[in-house]
N, C-alpha and C positions, 0 to 999 in steps of 0.2 A: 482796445480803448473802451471808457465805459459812456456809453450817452445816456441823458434820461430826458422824458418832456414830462410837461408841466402842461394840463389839458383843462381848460377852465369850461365848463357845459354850462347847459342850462339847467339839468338837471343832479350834474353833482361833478364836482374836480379832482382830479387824480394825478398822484404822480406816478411814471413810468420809469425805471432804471434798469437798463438791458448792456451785455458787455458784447461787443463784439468780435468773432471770431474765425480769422480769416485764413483762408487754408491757399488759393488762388487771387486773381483778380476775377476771375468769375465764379468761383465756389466760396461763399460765406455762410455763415448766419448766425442768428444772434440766440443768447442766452438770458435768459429773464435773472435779475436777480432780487426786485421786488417790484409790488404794487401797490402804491394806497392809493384808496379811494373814500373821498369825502362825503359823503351826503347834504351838499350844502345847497337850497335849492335858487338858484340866482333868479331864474325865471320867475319863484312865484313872487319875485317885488318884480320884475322889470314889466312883465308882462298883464300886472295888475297896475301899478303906479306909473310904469314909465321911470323909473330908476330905481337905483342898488340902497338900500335903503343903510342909516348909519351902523347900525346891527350888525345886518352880515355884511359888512364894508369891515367893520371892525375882526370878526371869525373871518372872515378871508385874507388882511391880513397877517393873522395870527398862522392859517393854514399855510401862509406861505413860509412862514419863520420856519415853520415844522419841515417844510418840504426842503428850504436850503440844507437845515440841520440833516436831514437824510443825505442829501448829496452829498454833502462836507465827509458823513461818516463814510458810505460808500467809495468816493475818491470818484466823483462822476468829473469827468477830464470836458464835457460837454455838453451842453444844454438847451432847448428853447422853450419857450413859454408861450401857451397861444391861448386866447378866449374864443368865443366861436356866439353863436346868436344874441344871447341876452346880456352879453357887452355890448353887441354892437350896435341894440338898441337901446342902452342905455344913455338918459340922458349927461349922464355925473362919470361917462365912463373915462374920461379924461382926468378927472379927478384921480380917480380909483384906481388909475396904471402910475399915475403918478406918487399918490398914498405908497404903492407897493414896492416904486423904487428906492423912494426915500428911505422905508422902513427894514427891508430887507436885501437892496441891490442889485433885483431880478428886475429885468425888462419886459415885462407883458406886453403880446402884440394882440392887437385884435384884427384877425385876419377876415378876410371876406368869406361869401357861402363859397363863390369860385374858386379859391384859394384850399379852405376846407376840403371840399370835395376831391382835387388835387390831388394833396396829400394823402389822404386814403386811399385811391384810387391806384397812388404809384407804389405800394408796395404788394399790391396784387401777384405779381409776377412771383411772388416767393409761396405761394400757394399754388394747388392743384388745379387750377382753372385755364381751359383752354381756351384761347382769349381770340384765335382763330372764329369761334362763333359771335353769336348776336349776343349781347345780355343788354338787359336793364340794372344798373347800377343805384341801389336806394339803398339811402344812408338816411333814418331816421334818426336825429337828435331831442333835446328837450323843448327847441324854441323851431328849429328846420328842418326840414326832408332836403337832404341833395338828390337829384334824378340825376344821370348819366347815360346817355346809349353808346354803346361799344358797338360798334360791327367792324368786323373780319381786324380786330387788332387795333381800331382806330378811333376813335373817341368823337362821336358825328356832331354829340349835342347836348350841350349841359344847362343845367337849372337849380337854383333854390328857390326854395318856397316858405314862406312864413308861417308854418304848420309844424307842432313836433309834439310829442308826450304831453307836457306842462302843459303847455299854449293851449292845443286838444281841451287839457282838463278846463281853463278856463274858460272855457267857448268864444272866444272871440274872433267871430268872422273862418271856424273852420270849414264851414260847409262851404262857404263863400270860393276860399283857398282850394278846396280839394276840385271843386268846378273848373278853377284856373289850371289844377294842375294835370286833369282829363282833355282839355282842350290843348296844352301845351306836348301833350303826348299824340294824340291823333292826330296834330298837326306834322310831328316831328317822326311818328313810327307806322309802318305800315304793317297791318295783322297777318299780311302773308306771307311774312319772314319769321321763320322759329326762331323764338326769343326764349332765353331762360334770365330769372331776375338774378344777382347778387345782391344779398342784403348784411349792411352790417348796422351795429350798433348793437348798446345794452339790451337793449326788451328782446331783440331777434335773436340773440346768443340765449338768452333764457328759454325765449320757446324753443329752438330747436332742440337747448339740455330736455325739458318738461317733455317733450315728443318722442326723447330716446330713440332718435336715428343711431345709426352705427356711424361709426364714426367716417368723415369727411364723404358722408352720402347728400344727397341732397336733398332738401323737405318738399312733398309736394305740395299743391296748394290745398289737397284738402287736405292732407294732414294740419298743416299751418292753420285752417281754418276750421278743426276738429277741437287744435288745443286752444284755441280761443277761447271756442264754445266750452269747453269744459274750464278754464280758470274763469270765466265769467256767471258759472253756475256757484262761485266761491264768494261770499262774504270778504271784503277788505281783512279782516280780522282774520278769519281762515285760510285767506292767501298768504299770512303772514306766517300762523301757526299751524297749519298743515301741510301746506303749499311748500315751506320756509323761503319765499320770496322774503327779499331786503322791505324796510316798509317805504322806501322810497321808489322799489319796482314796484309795489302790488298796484298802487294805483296806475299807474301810465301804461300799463303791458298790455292791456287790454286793447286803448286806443292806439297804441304804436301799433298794435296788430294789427289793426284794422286801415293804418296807412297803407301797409306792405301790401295787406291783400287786394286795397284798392288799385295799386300801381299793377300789381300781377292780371286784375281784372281785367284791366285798361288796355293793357298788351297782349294778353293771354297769353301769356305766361304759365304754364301748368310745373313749374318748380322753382324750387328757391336756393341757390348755393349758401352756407355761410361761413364764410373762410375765419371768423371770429379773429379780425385786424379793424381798429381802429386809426382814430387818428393821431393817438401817441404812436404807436407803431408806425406811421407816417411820418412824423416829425422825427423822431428817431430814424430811422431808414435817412431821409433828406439828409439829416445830417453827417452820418456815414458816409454817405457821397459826395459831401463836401471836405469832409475830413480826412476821412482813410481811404479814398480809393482814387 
């Protein structure tokens, strides 16, 4: 069967179309057959105005027309569409799911941090991670950080925080946020259990590419906090043209890094997995399990 999602960020929307291919009930996996991804920034209206402004209300749902025409051509047998922060603070976002059904026939859900974090989290098992240990689970988005602690297989204690790339870029109320989000960890993780972080999201898949680990090793945190320092010794313009960061990553990569390395601080954490699985590849997976298995 073929699934795709539909990943609305705050920092930019994508579609996913992956076919699935199943050999057991317990041996599958999946093949990629494309990927777009949009550059469209939803945060910097929600999180400066407090709504989706008519503009990109309008490119968004143009983007969606693009995205069913994909599916249509593909022959995607299945699908779902989710938003994730700077819907859900938007004020017009009711509007705007609606706008996109009328116009294209896709249902946009706007799913919670809890829900978000969920999904990313459950298709972990298809990667190299031995889940018998402790980890801290951070998912940096454009508008939230989902936090996660795992021990021994179990899932102890979850969070969002209204903190992410864009947001970061705006200043609003981040230092406030990252306060909340140190206290919600030393309430919830004790430092004399070895912990290692899982990090996903856009900016963390870049830096560990920039870092050139070998493949499915894991970044330590001074390396993480090596390549930092050295794309922040970069001009925005030369993270573009030297770098060849996206111009939509070169500015966020910086402070998303510096989320990560705060969580790792906070825990001590001296490494960083990154299994490079989102939360299309979560909604995809879900839906697999609801379909074919």
């Amino acid at each position: 069967m073929i699934f795709a999602a539909i990943d609305i960020g705050s920092n930019a929307i994508r579609l996913l179309i992956e076919e699935s291919k199943v050999v057991s009930k317990n041996d599958f996996y999946f093949k990629k057959i494309s990927l777009t991804r949009i550059p469209l920034r939803l945060g910097k209206d929600v999180f400066s105005k407090g709504y989706v402004t008519e503009k990109t209300k309008s490119k968004l749902i143009d983007a969606f027309k693009a995205f069913k025409l994909l599916m249509k051509i593909n022959e995607v047998d299945f699908y779902r569409a989710c938003a994730t922060s700077a819907m859900r603070e938007a004020e017009n976002r009711h509007d705007i799911c609606e706008s996109i059904l009328h116009n294209t026939g896709i249902d946009l859900e706007v799913i919670s941090g809890k829900e978000e974090a969920k999904m990313i989290f459950s298709n972990f098992h298809l990667s190299s991670i031995d889940l018998e240990k402790n980890y801290i689970f951070i998912d940096v988005g454009g508008g939230s950080t989902e936090l996660s602690l795992i021990q021994n297989n179990v899932k102890t204690s979850s969070k969002s925080f209204n903190i992410g790339s864009v947001r970061y870029l705006s200043g609003n109320e981040a230092e406030k946020v990252k306060i909340q989000m140190k206290s919600w960890l030393n309430d919830n993780y004790s430092k004399n259990e070895e912990i290692s972080a899982i990090g996903t999201g856009g900016s963390i898949n870049k830096l560990y590419n920039l870092s050139k680990h070998n493949f499915d090793q894991p970044m330590t945190y001074k390396s993480l906090n090596e390549i930092i320092k050295y794309i922040s010794s970069f001009s925005y313009e030369d993270r573009i043209r030297v770098l060849k960061l996206k111009p939509d990553r070169a500015d966020v990569i910086v402070p998303s890094g510096e989320i990560y390395k705060m969580v790792m601080s906070s825990t001590g954490a001296n490494q960083i997995i990154v299994p490079k699985v989102g939360l299309s590849d979560g909604i995809i997976y879900n839906l697999f399990l609801q379909k074919e298995l």
